[in-house]
C-alpha positions in Angstrom: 94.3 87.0 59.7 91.7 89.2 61.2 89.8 86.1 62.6 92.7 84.9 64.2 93.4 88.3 65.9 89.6 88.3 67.2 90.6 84.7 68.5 93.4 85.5 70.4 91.7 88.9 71.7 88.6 86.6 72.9 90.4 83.7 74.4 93.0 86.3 76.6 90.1 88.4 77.3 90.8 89.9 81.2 88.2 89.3 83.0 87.8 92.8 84.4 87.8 94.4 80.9 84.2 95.9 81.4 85.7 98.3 84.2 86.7 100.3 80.8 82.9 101.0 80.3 82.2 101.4 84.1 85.1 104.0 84.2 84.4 105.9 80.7 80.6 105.8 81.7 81.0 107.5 84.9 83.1 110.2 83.8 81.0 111.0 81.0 77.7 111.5 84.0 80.3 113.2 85.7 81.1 115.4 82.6 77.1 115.8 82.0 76.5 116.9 85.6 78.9 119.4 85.2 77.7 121.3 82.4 80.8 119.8 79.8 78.2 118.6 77.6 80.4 117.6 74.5 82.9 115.8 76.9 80.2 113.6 77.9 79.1 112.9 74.6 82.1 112.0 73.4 82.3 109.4 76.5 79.1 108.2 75.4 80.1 107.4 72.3 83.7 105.6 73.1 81.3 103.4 75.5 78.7 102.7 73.8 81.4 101.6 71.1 83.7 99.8 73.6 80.8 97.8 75.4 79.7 96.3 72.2 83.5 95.0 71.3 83.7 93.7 74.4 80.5 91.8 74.6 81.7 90.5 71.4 84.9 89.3 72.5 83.0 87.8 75.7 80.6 85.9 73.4 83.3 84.1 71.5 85.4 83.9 74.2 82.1 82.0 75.8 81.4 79.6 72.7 84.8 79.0 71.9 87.0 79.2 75.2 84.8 78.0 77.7 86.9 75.8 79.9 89.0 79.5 80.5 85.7 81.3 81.5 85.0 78.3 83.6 88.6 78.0 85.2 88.6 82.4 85.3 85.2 82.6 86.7 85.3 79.8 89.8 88.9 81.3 90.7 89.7 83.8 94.1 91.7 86.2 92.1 90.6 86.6 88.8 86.6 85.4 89.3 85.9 88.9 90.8 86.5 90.4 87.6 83.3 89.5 85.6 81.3 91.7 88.4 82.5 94.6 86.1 80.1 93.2 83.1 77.5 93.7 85.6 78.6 97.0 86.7 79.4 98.5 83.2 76.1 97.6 81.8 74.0 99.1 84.9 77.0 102.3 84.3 76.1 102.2 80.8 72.1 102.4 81.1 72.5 104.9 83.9 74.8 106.8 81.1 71.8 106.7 78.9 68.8 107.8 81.2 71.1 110.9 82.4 72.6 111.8 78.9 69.8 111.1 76.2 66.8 110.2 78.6 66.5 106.8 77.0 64.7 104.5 79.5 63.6 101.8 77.5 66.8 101.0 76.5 68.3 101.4 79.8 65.7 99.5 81.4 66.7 96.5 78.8 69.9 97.2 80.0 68.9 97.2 83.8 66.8 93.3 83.6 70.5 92.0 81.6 72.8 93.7 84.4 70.1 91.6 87.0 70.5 88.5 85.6 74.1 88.8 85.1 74.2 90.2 88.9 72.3 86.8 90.0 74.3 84.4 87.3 77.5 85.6 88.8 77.3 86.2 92.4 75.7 82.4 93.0 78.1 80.9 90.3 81.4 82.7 91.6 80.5 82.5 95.1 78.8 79.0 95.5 82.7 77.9 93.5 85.0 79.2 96.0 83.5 78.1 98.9 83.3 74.4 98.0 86.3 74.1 96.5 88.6 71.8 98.3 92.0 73.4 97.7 91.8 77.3 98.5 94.6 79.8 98.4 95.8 81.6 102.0 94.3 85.2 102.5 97.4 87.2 100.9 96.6 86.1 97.8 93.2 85.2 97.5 91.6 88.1 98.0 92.2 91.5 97.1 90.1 95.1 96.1 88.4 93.3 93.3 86.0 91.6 95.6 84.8 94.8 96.4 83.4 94.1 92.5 80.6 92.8 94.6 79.4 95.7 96.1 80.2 97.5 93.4 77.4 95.5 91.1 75.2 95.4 93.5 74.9 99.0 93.9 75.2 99.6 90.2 71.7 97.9 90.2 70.3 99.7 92.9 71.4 102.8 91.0 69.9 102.3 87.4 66.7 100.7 89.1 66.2 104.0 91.0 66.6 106.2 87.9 64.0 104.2 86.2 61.3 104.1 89.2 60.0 108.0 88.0 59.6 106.4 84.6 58.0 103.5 85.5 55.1 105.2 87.9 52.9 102.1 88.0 55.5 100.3 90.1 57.5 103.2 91.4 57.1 102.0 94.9 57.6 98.2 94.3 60.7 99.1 92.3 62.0 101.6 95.2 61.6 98.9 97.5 63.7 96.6 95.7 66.6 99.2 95.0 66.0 99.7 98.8 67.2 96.3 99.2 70.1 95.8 96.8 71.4 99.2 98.3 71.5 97.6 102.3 72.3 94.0 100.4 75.6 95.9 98.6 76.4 98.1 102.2 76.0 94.4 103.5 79.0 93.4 101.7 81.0 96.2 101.5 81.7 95.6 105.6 82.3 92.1 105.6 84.6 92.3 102.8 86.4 95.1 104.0 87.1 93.5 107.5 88.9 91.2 105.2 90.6 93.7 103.2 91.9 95.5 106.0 93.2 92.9 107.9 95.0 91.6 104.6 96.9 95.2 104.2 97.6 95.5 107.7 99.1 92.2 109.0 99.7 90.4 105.9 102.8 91.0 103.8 102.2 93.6 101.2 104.4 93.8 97.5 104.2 96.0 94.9 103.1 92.9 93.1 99.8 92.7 95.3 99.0 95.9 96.0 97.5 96.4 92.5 95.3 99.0 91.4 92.3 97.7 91.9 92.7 98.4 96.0 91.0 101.6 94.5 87.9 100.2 94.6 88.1 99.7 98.2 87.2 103.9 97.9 85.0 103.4 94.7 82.8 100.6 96.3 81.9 103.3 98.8 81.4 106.1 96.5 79.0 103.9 94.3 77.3 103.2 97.6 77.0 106.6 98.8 75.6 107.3 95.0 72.9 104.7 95.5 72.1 105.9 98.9 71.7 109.8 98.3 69.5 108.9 94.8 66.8 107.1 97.0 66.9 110.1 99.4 66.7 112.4 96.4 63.5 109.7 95.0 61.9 109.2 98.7 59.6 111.9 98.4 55.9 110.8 97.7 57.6 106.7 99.2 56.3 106.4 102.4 58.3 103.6 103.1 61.7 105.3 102.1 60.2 108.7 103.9 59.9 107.2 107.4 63.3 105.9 106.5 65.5 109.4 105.3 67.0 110.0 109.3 68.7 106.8 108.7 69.4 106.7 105.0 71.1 110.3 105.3 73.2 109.1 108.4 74.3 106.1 106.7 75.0 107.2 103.3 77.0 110.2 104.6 78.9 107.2 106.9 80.0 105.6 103.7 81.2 109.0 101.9 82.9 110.0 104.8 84.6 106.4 104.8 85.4 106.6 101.3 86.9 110.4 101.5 88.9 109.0 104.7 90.9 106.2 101.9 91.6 108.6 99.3 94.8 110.0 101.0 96.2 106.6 102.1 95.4 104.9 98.6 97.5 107.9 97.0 100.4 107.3 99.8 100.4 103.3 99.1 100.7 104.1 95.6 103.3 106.6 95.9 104.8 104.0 97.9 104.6 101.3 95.3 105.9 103.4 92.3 108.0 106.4 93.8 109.9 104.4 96.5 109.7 100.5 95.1 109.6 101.6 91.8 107.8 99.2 90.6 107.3 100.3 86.2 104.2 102.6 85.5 103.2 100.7 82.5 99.7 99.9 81.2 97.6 97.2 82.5 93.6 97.1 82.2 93.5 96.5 86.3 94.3 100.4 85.9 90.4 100.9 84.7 89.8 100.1 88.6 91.6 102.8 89.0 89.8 105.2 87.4 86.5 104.4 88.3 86.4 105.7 91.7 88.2 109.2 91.1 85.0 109.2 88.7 82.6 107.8 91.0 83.8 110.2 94.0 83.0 113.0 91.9 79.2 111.5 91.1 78.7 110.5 94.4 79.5 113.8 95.6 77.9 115.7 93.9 74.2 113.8 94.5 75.4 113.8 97.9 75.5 117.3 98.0 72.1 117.6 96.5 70.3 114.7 98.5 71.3 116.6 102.0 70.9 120.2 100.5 74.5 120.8 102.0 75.8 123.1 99.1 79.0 123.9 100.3 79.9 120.1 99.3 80.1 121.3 95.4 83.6 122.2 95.5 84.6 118.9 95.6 83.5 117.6 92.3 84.2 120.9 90.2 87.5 120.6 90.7 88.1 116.4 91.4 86.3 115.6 88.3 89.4 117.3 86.4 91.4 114.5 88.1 89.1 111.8 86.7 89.3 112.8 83.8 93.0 113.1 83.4 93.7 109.4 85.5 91.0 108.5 82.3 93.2 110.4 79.1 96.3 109.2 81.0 94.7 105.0 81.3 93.4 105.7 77.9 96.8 106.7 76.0 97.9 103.8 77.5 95.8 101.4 76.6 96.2 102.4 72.7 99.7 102.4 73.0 99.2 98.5 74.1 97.1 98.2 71.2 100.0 99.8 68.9 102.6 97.7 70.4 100.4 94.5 69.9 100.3 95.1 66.4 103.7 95.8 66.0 104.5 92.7 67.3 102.2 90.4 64.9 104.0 92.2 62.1 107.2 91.7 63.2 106.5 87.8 63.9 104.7 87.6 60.3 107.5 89.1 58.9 109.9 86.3 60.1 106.9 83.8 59.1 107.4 85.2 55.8 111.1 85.2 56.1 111.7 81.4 57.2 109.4 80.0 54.5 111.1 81.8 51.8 114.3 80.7 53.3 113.0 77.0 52.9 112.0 77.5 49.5 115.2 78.4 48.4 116.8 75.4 50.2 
């Protein structure tokens, strides 16, 4: 019984599943940052915990359901989704540099979230642009491809952490973080342009407009994150030193943009539940949610510290309450599902039961 409920987890495995870890990670550094110390333990904890059942789940899923990673991973809606295993492991290491000052297991964790970066951007992208038959723009392509950016500077992130530790190759690892930041900024405006154009001259449903059009906000907060850590590490880099009037300018560009999509994400969503009603129920695309009201409140706060502009803190002392609650509130609902899941395999044992008993007595 319990191997055929690990099956049938594994084989529906979402994609996107690893935004859980990106999303519990970055509230717990949010937490941490913020002096709520047992908070962000706690997160630590449920994600360390969750990121192991997951890679689990992806590893059978992997030996035993290949042709659906396969068919998942080379398709324009759902192949987006397996940037979060990149993300949440980069989130993850970053969670234990910050937290526990553990950089040899976050460096581990920094070379796996590389090679997964490399496996799936060439694999995902090189797939959808030979294919033959492609869907039309409404449908196939949405806020998840921001996913992109969003790994990308998840790299460039945990690398830059680890550059103090590593001194030997402090500049040679600054350079490359350099390059994934501009390389993840690179892709955040061309997919954008996309984006944009989709929401305003395409037909828009409360069946597309999903939550993950969050991370058109978060994909900007993670690179305004990445930006304002290499200004915080360009001292003693003469290389990222000549470059801080720039750096500054365009990582304050990108907060600025993501601030400027907050209000018209919460109206669009107001829109799709309030007006369409369309039923608040739990779905993991909610975890894309939830990252970027935690990553605004990161990103914020290095901001603030990176450009010595203090007055910047009230922001995140009061946001990161919101985080956290879009987190409880995603969380509840995602053990609920559990709850209901299992429910539902008793009650269809039960009549199993039921039936064969039945023939028996016939």
């Amino acid at each position: 019984m319990k191997r055929s409920k690990i099956t049938e987890a594994a084989a529906n495995l979402f994609p996107g599943y690893f935004a859980l870890v990106m999303a519990t990670g970055i509230i717990s550094i949010a937490a941490f940052q913020l002096n709520m110390k047992p908070i962000a333990w706690a997160l630590l904890v449920i994600n360390v915990v969750a990121y192991l059942v997951l890679w689990f789940l992806l590893l059978v899923r992997l030996v035993r359901f290949f042709p659906r990673v396969k068919a998942d991973i080379t398709d324009h809606a759902r192949g987006p989704g397996f940037f979060t295993i990149v993300a949440g492991t980069a989130v993850l290491g970053s969670q234990l540099v910050i937290i526990l000052g553990e950089y040899r297991a976050a460096g581990v964790l920094w070379v796996i979230a590389l090679l997964l970066w490399i496996l799936i951007m060439y694999t995902f992208l090189a797939a959808v642009t030979v294919q033959e038959e492609k869907p039309p723009l409404e449908t196939g392509i949405s806020g998840t491809w921001l996913l992109a950016t969003v790994a990308t500077q998840s790299v460039s992130v945990l690398g830059t952490l680890l550059a103090d530790h590593f001194a030997e190759y402090r500049a040679q690892l600054l350079f490359f973080t350099l390059c994934m930041f501009l390389l993840g900024c690179m892709l955040y405006l061309l997919l954008i342009t996309l984006i944009f154009y989709r929401f305003t001259f395409v037909k828009l449903t409360t069946v597309t407009l999903t939550p993950p059009y969050w991370i058109n906000m978060g994909a900007v907060a993670i690179t305004t994150l990445a930006g304002a850590r290499l200004i915080i590490a360009a001292p003693g880099v003469e290389l990222l030193s000549g470059m801080l009037p720039f750096l500054k300018g365009f990582t304050l560009f990108f907060w600025a943009a993501g601030t400027w999509w907050i209000p018209l994400l919460i109206i669009l969503g107001v829109w799709r539940h309030m007006r369409k009603h369309f039923p608040l129920v739990y779905d993991p695309l909610y975890w894309g949610m939830v990252f970027p009201l935690g990553m605004y409140t990161v990103c914020t706060l290095q901001l603030s510290k990176a450009i010595a502009f203090d007055s910047l803190m009230i922001i995140p002392r009061y946001f990161v309450f919101v985080a956290m609650l879009a987190w409880l509130i995603v969380f509840a609902g995602f053990l609920q599902s559990l709850l209901r899941a299992r429910r539902a395999r008793v009650v269809t044992v039960d009549r199993e039961i039921s039936m064969l008993n039945q023939r028996k007595e016939l």
